[in-house]
C-alpha positions as a LaTeX table, in Angstrom:
\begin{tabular}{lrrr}
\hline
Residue & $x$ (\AA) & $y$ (\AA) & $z$ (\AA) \\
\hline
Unk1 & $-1.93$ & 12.20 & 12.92 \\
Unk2 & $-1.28$ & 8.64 & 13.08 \\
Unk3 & $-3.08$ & 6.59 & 10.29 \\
Unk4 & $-5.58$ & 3.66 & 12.08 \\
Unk5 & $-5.52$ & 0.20 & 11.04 \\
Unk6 & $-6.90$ & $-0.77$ & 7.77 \\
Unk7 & $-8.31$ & $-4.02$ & 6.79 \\
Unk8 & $-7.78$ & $-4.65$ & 3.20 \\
Unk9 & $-10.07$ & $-7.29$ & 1.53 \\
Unk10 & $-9.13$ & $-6.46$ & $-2.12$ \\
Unk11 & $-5.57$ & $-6.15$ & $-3.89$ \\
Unk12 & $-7.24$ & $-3.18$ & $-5.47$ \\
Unk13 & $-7.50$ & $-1.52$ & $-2.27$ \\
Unk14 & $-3.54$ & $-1.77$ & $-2.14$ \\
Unk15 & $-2.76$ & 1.22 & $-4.47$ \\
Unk16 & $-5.34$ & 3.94 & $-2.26$ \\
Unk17 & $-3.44$ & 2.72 & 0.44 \\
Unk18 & $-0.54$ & 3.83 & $-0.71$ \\
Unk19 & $-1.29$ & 7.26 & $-2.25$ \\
Unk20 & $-2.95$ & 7.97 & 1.67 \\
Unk21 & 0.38 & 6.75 & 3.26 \\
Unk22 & 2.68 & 8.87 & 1.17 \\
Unk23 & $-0.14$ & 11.92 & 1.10 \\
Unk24 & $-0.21$ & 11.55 & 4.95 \\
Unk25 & 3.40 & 12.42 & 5.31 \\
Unk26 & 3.20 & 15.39 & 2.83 \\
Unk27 & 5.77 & 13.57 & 0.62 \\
Unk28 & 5.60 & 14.18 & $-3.07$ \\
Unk29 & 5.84 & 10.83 & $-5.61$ \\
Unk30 & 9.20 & 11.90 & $-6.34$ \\
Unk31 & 10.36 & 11.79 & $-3.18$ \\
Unk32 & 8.71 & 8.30 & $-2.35$ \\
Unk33 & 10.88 & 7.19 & $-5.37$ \\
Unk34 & 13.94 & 8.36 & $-4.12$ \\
Unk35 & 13.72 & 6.01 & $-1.15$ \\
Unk36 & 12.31 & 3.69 & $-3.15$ \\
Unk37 & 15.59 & 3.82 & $-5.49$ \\
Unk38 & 12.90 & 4.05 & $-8.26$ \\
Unk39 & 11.17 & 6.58 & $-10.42$ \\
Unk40 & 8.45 & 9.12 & $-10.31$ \\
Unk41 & 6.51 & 7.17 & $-13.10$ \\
Unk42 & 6.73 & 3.73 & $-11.44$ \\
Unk43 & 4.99 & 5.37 & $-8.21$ \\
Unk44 & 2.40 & 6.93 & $-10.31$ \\
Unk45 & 1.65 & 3.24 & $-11.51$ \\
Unk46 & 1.65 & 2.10 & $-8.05$ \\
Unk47 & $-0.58$ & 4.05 & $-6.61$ \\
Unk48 & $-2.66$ & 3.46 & $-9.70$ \\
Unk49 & $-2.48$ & $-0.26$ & $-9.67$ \\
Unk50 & $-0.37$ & $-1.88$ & $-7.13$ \\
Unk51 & $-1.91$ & $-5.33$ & $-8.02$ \\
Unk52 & 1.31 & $-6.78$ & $-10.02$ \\
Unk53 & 3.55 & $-5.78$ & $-7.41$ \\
Unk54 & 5.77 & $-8.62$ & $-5.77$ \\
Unk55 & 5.24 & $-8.97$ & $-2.49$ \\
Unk56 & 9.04 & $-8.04$ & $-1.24$ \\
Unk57 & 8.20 & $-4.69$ & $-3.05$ \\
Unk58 & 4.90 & $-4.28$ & $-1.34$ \\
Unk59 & 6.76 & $-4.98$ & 2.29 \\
Unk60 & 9.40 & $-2.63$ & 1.05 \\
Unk61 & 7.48 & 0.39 & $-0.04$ \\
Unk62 & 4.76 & $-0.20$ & 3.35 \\
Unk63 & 8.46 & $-0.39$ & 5.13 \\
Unk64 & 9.53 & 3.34 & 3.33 \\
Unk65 & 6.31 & 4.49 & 4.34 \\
Unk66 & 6.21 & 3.50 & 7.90 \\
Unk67 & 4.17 & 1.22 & 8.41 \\
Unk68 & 3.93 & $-2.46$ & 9.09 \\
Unk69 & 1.95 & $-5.81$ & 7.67 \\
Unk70 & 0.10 & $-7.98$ & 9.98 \\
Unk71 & $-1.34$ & $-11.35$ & 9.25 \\
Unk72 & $-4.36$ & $-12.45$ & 11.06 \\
Unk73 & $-7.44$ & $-15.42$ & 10.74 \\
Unk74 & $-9.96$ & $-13.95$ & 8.18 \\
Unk75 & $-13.21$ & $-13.65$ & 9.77 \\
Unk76 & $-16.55$ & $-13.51$ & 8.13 \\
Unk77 & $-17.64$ & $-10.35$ & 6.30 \\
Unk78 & $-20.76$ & $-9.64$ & 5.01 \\
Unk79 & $-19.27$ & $-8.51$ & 1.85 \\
Unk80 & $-16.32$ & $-11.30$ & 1.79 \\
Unk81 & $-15.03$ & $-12.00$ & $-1.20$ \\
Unk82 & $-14.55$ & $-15.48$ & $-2.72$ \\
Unk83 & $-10.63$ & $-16.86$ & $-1.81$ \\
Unk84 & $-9.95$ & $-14.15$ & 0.54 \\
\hline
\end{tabular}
């Protein structure tokens, strides 16, 4: 099954993100980390809290995992949060 598009309005919302990406393709965090060239431990903090990550290592783990970035105008949300 082929995940939809998802909207994320937080960083928090980053590190579920991942976990479902990597859970959706039935790979353990182990083997995420061996793509990653990392360990198990520093994919357990990602998909913990992904907020400190760099950007190149957000576009490279979202690369491992298959799927891509896309920047668009924010629109108004009823729940928008301030500088987003």
């Amino acid at each position: 099954m082929m995940m939809k598009s998802v909207l994320l309005l937080k960083v928090e919302q980053l590190s579920p993100l991942i976990r479902s990406l990597r859970e959706e393709k039935g790979w353990s965090q182990a083997e995420l980390a061996r793509m990653l060239n990392t360990t198990q431990q520093a994919v357990s903090r990602m998909e913990k809290d992904a907020s400190g990550l760099a950007f190149a290592r957000v576009y490279e783990v979202l690369s491992v995992l298959d799927t891509q970035l896309a920047a668009e105008p924010r629109r108004p949300f009823k729940d928008s949060i301030e500088g987003w």
